[in-house]
Phi, psi and omega in degrees: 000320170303327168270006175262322197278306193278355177253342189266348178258352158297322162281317170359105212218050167236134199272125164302159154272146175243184195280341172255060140097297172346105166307128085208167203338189188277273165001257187320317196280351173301307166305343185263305167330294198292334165301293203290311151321317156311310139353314202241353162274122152007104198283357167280026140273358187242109133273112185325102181114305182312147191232137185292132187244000000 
């Protein structure tokens, strides 16, 4: 099911809004969200040495 969910927003070609208004593409606006949430989290949500598995 999970690979059905991730072929059907990988096709996604409707251009996103970011929060200031900004058109883009799905793709890009995906990479920009997740950038940008790093930005507003806290840093005592970060462990020294740890790596996303």
């Amino acid at each position: 099911m999970m690979q059905l969910i991730r072929l059907i927003i990988d096709r996604i070609r409707i251009p996103c809004r970011t929060e200031w208004g900004i058109e883009l593409p799905f793709d890009i606006y995906r990479l920009d969200t997740c950038a940008r949430c790093y930005h507003y989290m806290p840093e005592n949500v970060f462990k020294n040495g740890a790596k996303f598995r």
